[in-house]
C-alpha positions in Angstrom: 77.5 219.4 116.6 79.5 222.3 116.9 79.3 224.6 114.0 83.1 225.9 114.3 84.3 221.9 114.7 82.4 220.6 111.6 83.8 223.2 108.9 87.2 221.0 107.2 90.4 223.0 107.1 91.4 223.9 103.6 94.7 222.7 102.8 96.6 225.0 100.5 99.1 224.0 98.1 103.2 223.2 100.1 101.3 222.1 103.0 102.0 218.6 104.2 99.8 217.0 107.4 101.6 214.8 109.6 99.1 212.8 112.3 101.0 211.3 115.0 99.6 210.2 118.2 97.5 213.3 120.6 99.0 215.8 117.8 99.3 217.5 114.2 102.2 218.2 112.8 101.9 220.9 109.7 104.6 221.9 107.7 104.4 225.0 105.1 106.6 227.3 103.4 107.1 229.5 106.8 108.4 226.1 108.9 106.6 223.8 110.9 104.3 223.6 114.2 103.2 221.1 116.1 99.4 221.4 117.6 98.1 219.2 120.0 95.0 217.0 119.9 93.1 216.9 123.1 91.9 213.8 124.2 88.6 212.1 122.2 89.4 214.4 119.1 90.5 212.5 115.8 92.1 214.3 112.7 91.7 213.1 108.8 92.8 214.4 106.0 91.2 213.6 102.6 91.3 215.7 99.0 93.6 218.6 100.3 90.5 219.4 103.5 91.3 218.4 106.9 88.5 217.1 109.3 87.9 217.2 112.9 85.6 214.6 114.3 85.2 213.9 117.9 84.6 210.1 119.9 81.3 211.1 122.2 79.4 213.7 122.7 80.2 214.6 126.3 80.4 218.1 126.9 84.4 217.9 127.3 84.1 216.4 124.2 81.7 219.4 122.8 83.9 221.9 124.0 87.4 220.4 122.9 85.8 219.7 119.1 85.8 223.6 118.1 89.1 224.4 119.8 90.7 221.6 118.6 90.0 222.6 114.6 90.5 226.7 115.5 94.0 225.6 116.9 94.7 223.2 113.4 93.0 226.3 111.0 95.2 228.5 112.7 98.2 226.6 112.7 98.1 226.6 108.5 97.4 229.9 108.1 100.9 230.6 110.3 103.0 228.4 107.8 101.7 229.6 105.2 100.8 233.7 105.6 102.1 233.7 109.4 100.4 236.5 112.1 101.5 239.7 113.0 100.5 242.5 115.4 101.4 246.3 115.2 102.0 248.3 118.4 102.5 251.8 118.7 104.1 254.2 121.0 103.3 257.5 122.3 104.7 259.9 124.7 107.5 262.7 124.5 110.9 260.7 124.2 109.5 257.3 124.4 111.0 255.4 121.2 112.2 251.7 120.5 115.0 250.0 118.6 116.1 246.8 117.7 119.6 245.4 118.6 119.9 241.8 117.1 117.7 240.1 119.1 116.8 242.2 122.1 114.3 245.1 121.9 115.7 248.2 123.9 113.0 250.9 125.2 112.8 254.4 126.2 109.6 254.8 128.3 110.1 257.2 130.9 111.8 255.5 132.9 115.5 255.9 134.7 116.3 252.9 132.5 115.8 251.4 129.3 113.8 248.3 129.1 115.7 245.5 127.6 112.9 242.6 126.0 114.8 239.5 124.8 112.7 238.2 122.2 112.0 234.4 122.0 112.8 232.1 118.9 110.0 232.2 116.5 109.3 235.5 116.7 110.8 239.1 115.2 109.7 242.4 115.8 110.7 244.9 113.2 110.7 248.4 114.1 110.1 251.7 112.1 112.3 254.3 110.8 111.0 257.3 113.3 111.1 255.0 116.7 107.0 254.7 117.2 105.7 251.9 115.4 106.4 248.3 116.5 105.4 245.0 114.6 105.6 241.9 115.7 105.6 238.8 113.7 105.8 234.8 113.3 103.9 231.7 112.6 102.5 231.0 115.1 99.7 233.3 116.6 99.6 232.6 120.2 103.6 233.6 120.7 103.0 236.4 118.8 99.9 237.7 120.6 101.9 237.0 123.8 105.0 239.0 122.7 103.1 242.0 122.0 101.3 241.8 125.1 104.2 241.6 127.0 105.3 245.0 125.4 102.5 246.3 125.8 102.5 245.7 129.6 106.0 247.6 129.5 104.1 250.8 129.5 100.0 250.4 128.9 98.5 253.4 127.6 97.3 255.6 130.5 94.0 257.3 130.4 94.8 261.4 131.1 97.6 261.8 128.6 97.6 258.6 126.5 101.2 257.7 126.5 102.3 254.4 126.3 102.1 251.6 124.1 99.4 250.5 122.3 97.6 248.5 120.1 97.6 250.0 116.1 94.0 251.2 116.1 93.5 250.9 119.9 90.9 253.7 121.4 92.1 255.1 124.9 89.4 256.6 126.7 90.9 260.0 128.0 89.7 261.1 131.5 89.6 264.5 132.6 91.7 265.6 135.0 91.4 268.2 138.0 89.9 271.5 137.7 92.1 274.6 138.6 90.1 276.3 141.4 
C-alpha cells in the first residue's frame, strides 16, 4: 500500500468536498479548484478526513494512488492558506514593477520584458524593485509562473545576476586569469 496514498486528508473547517465523476471539486475561503481523479482511484469523505482508496493493485494503479491524494492535500491547503514563491533579483539596473496585470522587467536587455500574468495568480512586488512574490491557490500555476520568470534571466554563475529563487545558492565560477 503506498504510504503517501493511505494517510486521509484533514478537512479543515469552510471546506466543502464535492465528488463528481473522474474529479474533486473543493471549495474553501480562497475559491475553488477542481483536481482530477485518475482512472481506478475512488475518493470518500467521512468525519471532516478525506480517503483515497484505489480499485487493483496494478502498478498504474500503485503509482496513481499517492499522486492522486498529494494532488487532493494540496488542493485544500490552496483554498484555504494558498502557495506562494519569492524570487529575487540581482544585477546593476535590473528591477521589476507591476502595472495592473502585466509584470514589466529591466534585465539588461535593449527591452523591457513584458510577462502577462494569468488569472489565478498575483505577483506583488517590493518597494526597492528586487524582490518578487508570487501567489495563488493553486501550487502548480504558481510554481510555473515563477519559473517562467525565472527563465527571463536565470542566475548566471561568474557574476550572479539574474533572478532567483529566495534562498537559492549560485555556485560562482572563476573566471580568466590576467596573464
Amino acid at each position: 500500500m503506498s504510504r503517501i496514498g493511505k494517510q486521509p486528508v484533514a478537512l479543515p473547517q469552510g471546506v466543502t468536498l464535492t465528488i463528481a465523476a473522474g474529479s474533486v471539486q473543493v471549495k474553501g475561503p480562497k475559491g475553488t479548484l477542481t483536481t482530477p481523479l485518475p482512472p481506478g482511484i475512488s475518493c470518500k469523505v467521512e468525519a471532516s478526513k478525506a480517503q483515497v482508496s484505489r480499485s487493483g493493485d496494478e502498478k498504474r494503479d500503485r503509482a496513481y494512488h499517492g499522486l492522486a491524494r498529494a494532488l487532493l492535500a494540496n488542493a485544500v491547503k490552496g483554498v484555504t492558506e494558498g502557495f506562494k514563491r519569492e524570487l529575487e533579483i540581482h544585477g546593476i539596473g535590473y528591477r521589476a514593477q507591476v502595472q495592473g496585470k502585466k509584470l514589466e522587467m529591466t534585465l539588461g536587455f535593449s527591452h523591457p520584458i513584458v510577462y502577462a500574468v494569468p488569472d489565478g495568480v498575483t505577483v506583488a512586488v517590493d518597494p526597492k524593485q528586487t524582490r518578487l512574490t508570487v501567489s495563488g491557490t493553486d501550487r502548480q500555476m504558481v510554481g510555473q509562473v515563477a519559473a517562467d520568470i525565472r527563465g527571463f534571466r536565470p542566475p548566471e554563475p561568474y557574476k550572479g545576476k539574474g533572478i532567483r529563487y529566495a534562498g537559492e545558492h549560485v555556485r560562482r565560477k572563476v573566471g580568466k586569469t590576467g596573464a
